[in-house]
C-alpha positions in Angstrom: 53.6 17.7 -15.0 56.2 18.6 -12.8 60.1 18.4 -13.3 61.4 15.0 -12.4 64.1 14.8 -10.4 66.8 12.1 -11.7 69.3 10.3 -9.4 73.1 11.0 -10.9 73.1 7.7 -13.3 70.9 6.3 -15.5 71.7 2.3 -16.9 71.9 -1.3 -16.2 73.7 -3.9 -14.2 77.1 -2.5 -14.3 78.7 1.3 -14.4 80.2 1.8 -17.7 80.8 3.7 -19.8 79.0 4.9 -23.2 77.3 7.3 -24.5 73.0 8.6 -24.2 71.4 10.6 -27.0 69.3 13.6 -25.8 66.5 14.5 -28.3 67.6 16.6 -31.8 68.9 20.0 -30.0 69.2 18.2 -26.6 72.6 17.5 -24.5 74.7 14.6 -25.2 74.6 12.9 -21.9 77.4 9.6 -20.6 75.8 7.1 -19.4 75.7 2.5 -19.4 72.6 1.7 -20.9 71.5 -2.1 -21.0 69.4 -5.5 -21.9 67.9 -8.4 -23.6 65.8 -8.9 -26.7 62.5 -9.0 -25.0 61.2 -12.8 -25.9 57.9 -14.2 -23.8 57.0 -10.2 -22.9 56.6 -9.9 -26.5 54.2 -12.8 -27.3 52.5 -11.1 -24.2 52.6 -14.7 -21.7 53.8 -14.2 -18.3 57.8 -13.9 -18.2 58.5 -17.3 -16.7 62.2 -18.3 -16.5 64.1 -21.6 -15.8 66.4 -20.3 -16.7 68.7 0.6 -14.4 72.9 14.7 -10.0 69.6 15.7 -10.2 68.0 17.2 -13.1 65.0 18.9 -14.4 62.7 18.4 -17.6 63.0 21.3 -20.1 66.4 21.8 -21.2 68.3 21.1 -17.6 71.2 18.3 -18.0 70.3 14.6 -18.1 72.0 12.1 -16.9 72.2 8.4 -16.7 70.5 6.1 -14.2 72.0 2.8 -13.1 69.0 0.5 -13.7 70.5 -1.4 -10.8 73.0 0.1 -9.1 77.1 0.3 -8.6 79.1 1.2 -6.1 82.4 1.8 -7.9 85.4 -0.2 -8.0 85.3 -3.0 -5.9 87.9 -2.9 -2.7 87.7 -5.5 -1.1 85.3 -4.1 1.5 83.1 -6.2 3.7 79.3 -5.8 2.7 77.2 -4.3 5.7 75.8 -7.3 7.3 72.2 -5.0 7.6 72.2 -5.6 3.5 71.0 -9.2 4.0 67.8 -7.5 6.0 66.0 -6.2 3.3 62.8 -7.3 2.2 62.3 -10.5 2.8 58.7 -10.2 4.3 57.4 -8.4 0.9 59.4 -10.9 -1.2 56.7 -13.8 -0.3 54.1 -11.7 -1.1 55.6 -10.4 -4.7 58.5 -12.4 -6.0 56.0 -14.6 -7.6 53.9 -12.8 -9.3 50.2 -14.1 -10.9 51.7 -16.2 -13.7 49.9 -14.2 -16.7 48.8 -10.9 -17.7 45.4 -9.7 -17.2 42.8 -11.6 -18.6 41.0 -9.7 -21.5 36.8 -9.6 -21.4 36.8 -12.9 -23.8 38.9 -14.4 -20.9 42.2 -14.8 -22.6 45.3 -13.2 -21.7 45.2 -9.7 -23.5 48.2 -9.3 -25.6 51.6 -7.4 -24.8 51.1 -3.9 -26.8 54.9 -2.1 -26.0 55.1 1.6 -25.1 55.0 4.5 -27.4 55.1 8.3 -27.5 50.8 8.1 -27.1 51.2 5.9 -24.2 53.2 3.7 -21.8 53.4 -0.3 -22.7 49.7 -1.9 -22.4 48.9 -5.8 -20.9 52.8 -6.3 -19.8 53.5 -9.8 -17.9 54.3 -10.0 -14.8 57.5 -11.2 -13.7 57.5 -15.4 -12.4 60.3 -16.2 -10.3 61.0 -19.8 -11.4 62.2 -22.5 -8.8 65.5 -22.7 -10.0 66.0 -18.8 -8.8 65.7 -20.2 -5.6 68.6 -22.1 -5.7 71.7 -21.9 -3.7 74.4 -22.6 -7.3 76.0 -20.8 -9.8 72.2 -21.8 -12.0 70.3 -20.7 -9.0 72.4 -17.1 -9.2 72.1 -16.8 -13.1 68.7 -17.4 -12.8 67.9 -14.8 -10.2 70.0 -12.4 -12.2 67.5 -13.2 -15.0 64.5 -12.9 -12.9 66.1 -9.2 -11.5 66.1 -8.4 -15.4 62.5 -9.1 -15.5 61.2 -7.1 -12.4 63.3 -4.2 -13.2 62.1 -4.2 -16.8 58.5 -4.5 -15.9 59.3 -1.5 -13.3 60.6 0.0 -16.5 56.9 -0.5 -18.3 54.9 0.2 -15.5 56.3 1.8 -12.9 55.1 -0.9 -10.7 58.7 -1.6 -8.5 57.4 -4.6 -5.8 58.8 -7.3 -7.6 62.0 -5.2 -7.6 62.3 -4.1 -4.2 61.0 -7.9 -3.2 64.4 -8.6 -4.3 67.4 -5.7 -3.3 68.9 -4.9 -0.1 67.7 -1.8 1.0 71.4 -0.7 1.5 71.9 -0.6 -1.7 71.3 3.2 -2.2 71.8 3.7 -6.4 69.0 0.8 -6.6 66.4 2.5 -4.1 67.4 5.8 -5.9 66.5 4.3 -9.4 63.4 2.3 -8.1 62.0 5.6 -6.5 62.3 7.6 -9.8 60.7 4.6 -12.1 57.8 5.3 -9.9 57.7 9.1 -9.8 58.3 9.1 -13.3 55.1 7.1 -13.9 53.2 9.4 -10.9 53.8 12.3 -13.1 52.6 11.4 -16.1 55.7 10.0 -18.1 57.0 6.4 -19.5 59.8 4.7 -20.9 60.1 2.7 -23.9 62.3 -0.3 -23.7 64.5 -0.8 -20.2 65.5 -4.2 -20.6 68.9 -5.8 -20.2 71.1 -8.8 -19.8 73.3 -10.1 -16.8 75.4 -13.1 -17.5 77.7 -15.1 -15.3 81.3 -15.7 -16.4 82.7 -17.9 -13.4 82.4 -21.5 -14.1 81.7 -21.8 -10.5 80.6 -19.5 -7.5 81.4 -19.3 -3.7 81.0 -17.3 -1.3 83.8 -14.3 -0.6 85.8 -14.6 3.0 83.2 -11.7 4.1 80.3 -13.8 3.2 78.7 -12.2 -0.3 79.1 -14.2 -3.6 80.6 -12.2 -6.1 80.6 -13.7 -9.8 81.7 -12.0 -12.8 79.5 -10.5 -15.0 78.7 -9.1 -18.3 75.7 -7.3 -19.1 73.8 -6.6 -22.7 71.4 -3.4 -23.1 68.9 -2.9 -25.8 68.3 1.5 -24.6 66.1 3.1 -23.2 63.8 6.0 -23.8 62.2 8.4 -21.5 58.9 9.8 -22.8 57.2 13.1 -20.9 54.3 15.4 -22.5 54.3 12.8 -26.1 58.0 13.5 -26.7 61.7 11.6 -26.0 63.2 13.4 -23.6 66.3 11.0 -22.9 67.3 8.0 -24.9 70.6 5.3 -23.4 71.8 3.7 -26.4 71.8 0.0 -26.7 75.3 -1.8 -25.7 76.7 -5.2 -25.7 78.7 -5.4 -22.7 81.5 -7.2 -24.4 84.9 -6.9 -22.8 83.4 -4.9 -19.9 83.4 -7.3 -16.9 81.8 -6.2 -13.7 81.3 -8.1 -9.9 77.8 -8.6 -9.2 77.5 -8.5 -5.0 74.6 -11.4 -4.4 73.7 -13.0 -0.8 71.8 -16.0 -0.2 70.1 -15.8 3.1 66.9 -18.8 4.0 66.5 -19.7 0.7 66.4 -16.9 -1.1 69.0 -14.4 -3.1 69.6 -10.7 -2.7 70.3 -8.4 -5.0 73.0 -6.2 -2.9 74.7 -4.1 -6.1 77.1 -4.5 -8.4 81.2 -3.0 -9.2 83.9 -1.8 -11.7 86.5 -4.5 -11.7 89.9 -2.7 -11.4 91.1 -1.2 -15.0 87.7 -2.1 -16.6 84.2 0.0 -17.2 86.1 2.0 -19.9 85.3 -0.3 -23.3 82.3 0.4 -25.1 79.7 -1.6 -26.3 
């Protein structure tokens, strides 16, 4: 298998900071891991709501991934009004996915078997976007966010991305960056254990920003990841909690549908660990 090459951060909704454990003997590695007990993926029904520098394998310096992307502390700018034009042809075709996993030979759903050092995650439901996602409200937003936790963490167990990319502004650089390595990691042989995480919305209510974005506050949970090449961990995020670490989650809502456009420090925070 050939080296992976790893874009310069490896962890959730929201740059942190915390610390990644490399393998017995490996580097220590900073990172902002992420995520949320998995619940339905674990009974192994479809996830239906209402409600993550280069580097080389072998040695070379890991670092984090942002499971969805950052873009420092947030100044105020205008968002680039070419972020709203991202996929919103492919989202009709993936944003709702088939509503359960692949039916075994007896014709019931075959059941969710997670990943392990033998093999990546086995029969792992597809992400649903419920109706609620599609909501223009502060609900509508937290219930996207939830639904972004769900195709990134399938990404995470299958290196399938669609529902993912269905869903982010192509603008938003860390996100395509992180989306492109989920699938070369899976191209080249390797998997990852775990990957899912947690975005909640503080503000009461939401509106929209004078340049046109929503931007509520969040707070994200992580429950670690693991990146597994030739039957070994190569790189493991710890789990975190996200307490006391607020972050500004960029959303846009354009004909019906949310956008995923990245996510910022809040001035003095991303330095409490959790």
């Amino acid at each position: 298998m050939s080296p992976l090459t790893r874009p310069h951060d490896f962890a959730s909704f929201r740059p942190s900071t915390g610390v990644a454990q490399a393998p017995e003997g490996g580097p220590t590695i900073g990172v902002i891991p992420s995520v949320r007990p998995a619940t339905a993926s674990e009974s192994g029904e479809a996830m239906d709501r209402s409600c993550t520098v280069s580097g080389s394998i072998g040695g070379a310096l890991l670092v984090a991934l942002l499971l969805t992307g950052c873009s420092g502390e947030d100044d105020g700018a205008e968002a680039s009004p070419s972020s709203a034009a991202s996929s919103t042809a492919s989202a009709g075709a993936t944003a709702e996915g088939p509503a359960s996993p692949a039916p075994s030979s007896e014709g019931t759903p075959a059941e969710y078997v997670p990943a392990s050092l033998e093999r990546p995650a086995q029969n792992v439901p597809k992400p649903v976007m419920p109706e609620l996602a599609k909501e223009e409200s502060r609900a509508g937003a937290q219930a996207f966010l939830d639904y972004w936790s769900d195709a990134m963490w399938y990404a995470n167990q299958t290196g399938d991305t669609s529902y993912a990319r269905a869903i982010a502004s192509e603008n938003c650089e860390i996100c395509m960056e992180q989306i492109d390595f989920i699938e070369n990691t899976y191209k080249d042989g390797a998997w990852f254990i775990g990957g899912r995480e947690n975005a909640e919305i503080q503000d009461p209510n939401i509106e929209r920003s004078p340049d046109g974005i929503y931007k509520p506050i969040a707070l994200s949970s992580a429950e670690g990841i693991k990146l597994v090449e030739n039957g070994a961990v190569t790189y493991e995020a710890l789990p975190r909690s996200g307490e006391g670490d607020p972050f500004l989650v960029y959303l846009d809502y354009i004909d019906g549908a949310w956008l995923y456009i990245t996510a910022a420090n809040m001035s003095g925070t991303g330095e409490v660990g959790g």
